[in-house]
C-alpha positions, 0 to 999 in steps of 0.5 A: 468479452472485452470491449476493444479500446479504441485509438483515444486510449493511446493518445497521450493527451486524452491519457494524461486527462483521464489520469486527473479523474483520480476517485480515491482509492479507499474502498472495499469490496470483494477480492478480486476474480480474474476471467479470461479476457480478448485483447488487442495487439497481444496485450493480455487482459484480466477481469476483475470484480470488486462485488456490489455497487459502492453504497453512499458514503463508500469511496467511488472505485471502479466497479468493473476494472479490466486490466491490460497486461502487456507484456513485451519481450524486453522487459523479460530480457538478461542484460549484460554487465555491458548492457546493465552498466549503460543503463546505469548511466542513462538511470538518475538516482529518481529512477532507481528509487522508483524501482526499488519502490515497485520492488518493495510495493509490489503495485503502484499506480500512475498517480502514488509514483506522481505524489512519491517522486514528482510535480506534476503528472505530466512530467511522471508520465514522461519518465514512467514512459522512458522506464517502460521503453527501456524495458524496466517496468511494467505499466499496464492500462486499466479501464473501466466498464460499461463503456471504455474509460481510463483509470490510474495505469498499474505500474510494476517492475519487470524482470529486466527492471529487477536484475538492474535493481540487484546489479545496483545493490550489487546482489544475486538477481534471482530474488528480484527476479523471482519476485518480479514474476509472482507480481506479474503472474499473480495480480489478482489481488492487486486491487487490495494492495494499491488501496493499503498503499494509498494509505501510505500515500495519503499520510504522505501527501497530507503530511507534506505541507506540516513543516514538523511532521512526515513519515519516517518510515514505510515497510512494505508487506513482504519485508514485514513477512519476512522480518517476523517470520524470521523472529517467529522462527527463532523464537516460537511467536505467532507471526502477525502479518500487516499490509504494511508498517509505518514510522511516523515522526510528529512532534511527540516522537516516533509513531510505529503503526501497524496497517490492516486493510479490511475488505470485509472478505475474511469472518470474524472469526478469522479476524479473532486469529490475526488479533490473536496472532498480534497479542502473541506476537508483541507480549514479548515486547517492552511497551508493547501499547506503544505500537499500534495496530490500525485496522480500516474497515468498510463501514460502521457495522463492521466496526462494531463488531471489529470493536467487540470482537478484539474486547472479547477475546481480551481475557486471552491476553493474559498480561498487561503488555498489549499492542493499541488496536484502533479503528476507522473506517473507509469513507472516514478515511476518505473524508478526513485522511489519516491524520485527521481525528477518525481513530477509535481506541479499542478499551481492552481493559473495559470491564463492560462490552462496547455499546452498540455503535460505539463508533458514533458514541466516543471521541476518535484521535488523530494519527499524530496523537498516538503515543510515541515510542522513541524521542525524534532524532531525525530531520524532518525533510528525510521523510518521504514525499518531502522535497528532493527527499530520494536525494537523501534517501538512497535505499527508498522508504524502507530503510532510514 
């Protein structure tokens, strides 16, 4: 049963406090399993696992989250052209992107939105809670047990949210919507999904203070589906499908990476397919070693394996041109951040087998010393999480 909250969960201060016990989100455990839950006032709860304690070196994260899933009327509601042009007035070009990132993501929390578009917590709180008034997100607690303790509040876009979304590019609603719904309705691997968007999120936030660095770009995971099942479509290639793809600008040029985030639920051999899948795909390409293929993984152990898995099925390659596969792992992630030297390249081409715990034998590289693929011809403040940077940006991190 779910322990009722009591009224310090509704007070803005204790909140706002509890929001600052941030525990990184790189971790891995179990997918998530929903049960049933009771709740207070209507709010619909949902239970989630995330499997064993986390072992040492391993990120803190909550072991058993409960999500409060309130869902209000008004966020369900079709506004008029009347209704969507008052709101229109009353939404900054801040807010509209916050929603078209929560179209894009899917699920963010209190936090990401915080290091995306604000100063300071306090003030993100405030206009997250003007957007929820006006029925156009969902923010959703999530405590934690034993006990009743506050975590990050999950954040997606209502359908209210989506149709102002549409009406501002002025496309049919009933995609935004649509999408809306399976977030709302189908978050039980919502866990997963924040954790490849803190990815992103840290390259962001450890890349702001680097005057001639920044990422460029961040495809969400449902426009990199699309986009290349379009092109497999068209052209009969396998369809590998990311967590989310990246431009990054250094002062080499553009980096494009691909991210896997590995829970350690799928088998080896599973991974051996979605390697497969990436080959396939990108052997059509020129310079296909020029985009790189980022798998994070729980621990070394399975890094081992990862490393020899992709080394064996390397005489199905069959070609010169490859994409890069790299590898790290959670808590190297969580010490280091992406930018820092935790990238190990996987030596398709050894004639040898990588040696046990080849993770503590070779030199690992930084993000920003990948190789690049194209010069850099764009000014560095467009990047997101630099300052003002959604003024620049109106159609948010997917589009340049």
């Amino acid at each position: 049963m779910m322990p009722a909250h009591s009224d310090p969960l509704e007070d803005d201060a204790d909140a706002a406090a509890d929001e600052l016990e941030f525990a990184p989100s790189f971790a891995s455990g179990d997918s998530l399993r929903p049960a049933p839950q009771e709740a207070k006032d209507g709010a619909q709860a949902s239970r989630t696992q995330f499997g064993p304690a986390p072992e040492p070196g391993r990120s803190l994260i909550p072991t058993h989250p409960i999500i409060l899933r309130d869902l209000p009327p008004q966020a369900e509601s079709h506004p008029t052209q009347a209704q969507l042009n008052r709101l229109h007035r009353t939404l900054n070009q801040r807010d509209l992107l916050i929603l078209q990132s929560l179209h894009d993501y899917r699920y963010l929390n209190t936090l990401q939105v915080k290091e995306l578009f604000f100063p300071s917590l306090r003030s993100c709180q405030m206009r997250l809670q003007s957007l929820k008034d006006l029925g156009l997100i969902y923010s959703w607690k999530v405590i934690e047990t034993p006990g009743v303790r506050r975590r990050h509040s999950l954040l997606l876009i209502s359908a209210r949210g989506a149709r102002v979304l549409a009406d501002w590019h002025g496309d049919d609603p009933r995609d935004y919507v649509e999408r809306s719904h399976d977030a709302r309705d189908h978050c039980w691997h919502a866990t997963h999904d924040l954790e490849a968007n803190q990815f992103f999120i840290a390259v962001i936030t450890q890349s702001r203070e680097r005057e001639d660095e920044g990422l460029l770009i961040w495809y969400g995971e449902e426009h990199v589906r699309a986009e290349r099942r379009a092109t497999a479509r068209e052209y009969k290639w396998p369809v590998p499908t990311p967590d989310g793809c990246g431009v990054y600008l250094a002062a080499s040029g553009r980096i494009i990476f691909d991210l896997e985030w590995d829970r350690a639920t799928e088998s080896l051999a599973r991974l051996r397919q979605k390697i497969g899948s990436y080959v396939g795909h990108f052997e059509h390409y020129r310079e296909a070693e020029l985009h790189h293929v980022l798998f994070v993984v729980p621990t070394d152990d399975r890094e081992d394996k990862l490393q020899h898995t992709i080394w064996r099925e390397r005489p199905r390659f069959g070609h010169d041109s490859c994409c890069s596969f790299w590898t790290t792992t959670a808590y190297r992630l969580r010490d280091w951040g992406p930018l820092g030297a935790i990238w190990l390249a996987v030596e398709i081409r050894a004639t040898e087998a990588p040696p046990h715990q080849v993770t503590k034998l070779r030199r690992r590289t930084p993000l920003n010393q990948l190789a690049p693929i194209l010069p850099n011809e764009r000014a560095i403040a467009d990047c997101i999480g630099k300052p003002s940077w959604w003024e620049r940006r109106p159609g948010g991190g997917q589009v340049a």
